[in-house]
Structures are given as structure tokens and as C-alpha cells.
N, C-alpha and C positions, 0 to 999 in steps of 0.2 A: 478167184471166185467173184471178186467185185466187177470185174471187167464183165465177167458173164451176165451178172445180171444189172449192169447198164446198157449191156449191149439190148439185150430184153427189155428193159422199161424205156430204153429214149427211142427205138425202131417201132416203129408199127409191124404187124402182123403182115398186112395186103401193103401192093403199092399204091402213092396215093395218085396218083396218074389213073391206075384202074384196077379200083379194090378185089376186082376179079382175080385178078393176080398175086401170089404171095413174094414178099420182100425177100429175094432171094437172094440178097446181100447180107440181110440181116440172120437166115439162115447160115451162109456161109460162113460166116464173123463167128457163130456159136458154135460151127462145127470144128473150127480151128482151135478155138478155149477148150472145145473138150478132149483134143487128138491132144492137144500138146500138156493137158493133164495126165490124162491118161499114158504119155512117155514118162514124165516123171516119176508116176506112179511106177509104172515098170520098170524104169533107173536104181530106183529105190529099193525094189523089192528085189531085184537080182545082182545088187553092189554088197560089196563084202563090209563096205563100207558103214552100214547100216544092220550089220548082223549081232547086235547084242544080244544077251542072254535075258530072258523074261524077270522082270521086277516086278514081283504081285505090288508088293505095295505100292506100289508108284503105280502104275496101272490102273492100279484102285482109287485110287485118291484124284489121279486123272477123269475117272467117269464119273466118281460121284459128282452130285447134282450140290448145289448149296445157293441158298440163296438168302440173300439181304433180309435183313429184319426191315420193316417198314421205319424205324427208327435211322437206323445206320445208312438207310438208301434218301432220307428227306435229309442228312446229313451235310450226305455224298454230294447233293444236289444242289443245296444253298452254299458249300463253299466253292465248288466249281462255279457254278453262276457270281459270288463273290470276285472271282478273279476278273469281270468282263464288266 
């Protein structure tokens, strides 16, 4: 997914030769990130490999949302920044 979107933030949209034109390098480049997600995804979904039995609670616990207390995140932040 990072590739994808450096591929989008460091390419321009048009070429710069002549903005008339779209960077169709920079299309291409994206269409390949997403063909070759999109195999895995399908590797995935049809390998035996990956056929477990549903875990509500893990699942659950997976989506939920949680976030930092502003305490614990200004924490977080000054000993990380301590190391450097």
C-alpha cells in the first residue's frame, strides 16, 4: 500500500513536457499495485491455507477502535523523541 501511494504523491498527474497529456507511466505503475493486490487477495481467499474457523472475539477486538488518552499519547511522544 505504501508503494501505491508514493507512486501517487511523487508522479504528477499530466506530463510535464505537456500538461495536455496524462502520465501514463504513473498510471501504469498504479495499475500494477493494484493487479498484484488484487492476486493476493484472491491467493488468499481461495487457499486452504487460510481457511480458519471465525473467532468472534478476536475479530471483535480486531475492529474495535481505541484510542490514546491525551496523557499516554504526550507520553508516547517525549520518550520516543528522548531516544534521538
Amino acid at each position: 500500500m505504501q508503494d501505491l501511494i508514493k507512486a501517487n504523491e511523487a508522479n504528477l498527474d499530466q506530463r510535464e513536457d505537456d500538461p495536455n497529456l496524462i502520465h501514463w507511466g504513473k498510471y501504469n505503475m498504479i495499475g500494477r499495485f493494484i493487479g498484484t493486490v488484487a492476486q493476493c487477495q484472491t491467493q488468499c481467499r481461495i487457499s486452504p491455507d487460510y481457511s480458519w474457523k471465525e473467532r468472534r472475539d478476536i475479530s471483535d477486538l480486531l475492529r474495535e477502535r481505541k484510542l490514546m488518552t491525551i496523557e499516554v499519547s504526550v507520553i508516547s511522544i517525549v520518550s520516543y523523541s528522548a531516544r534521538f
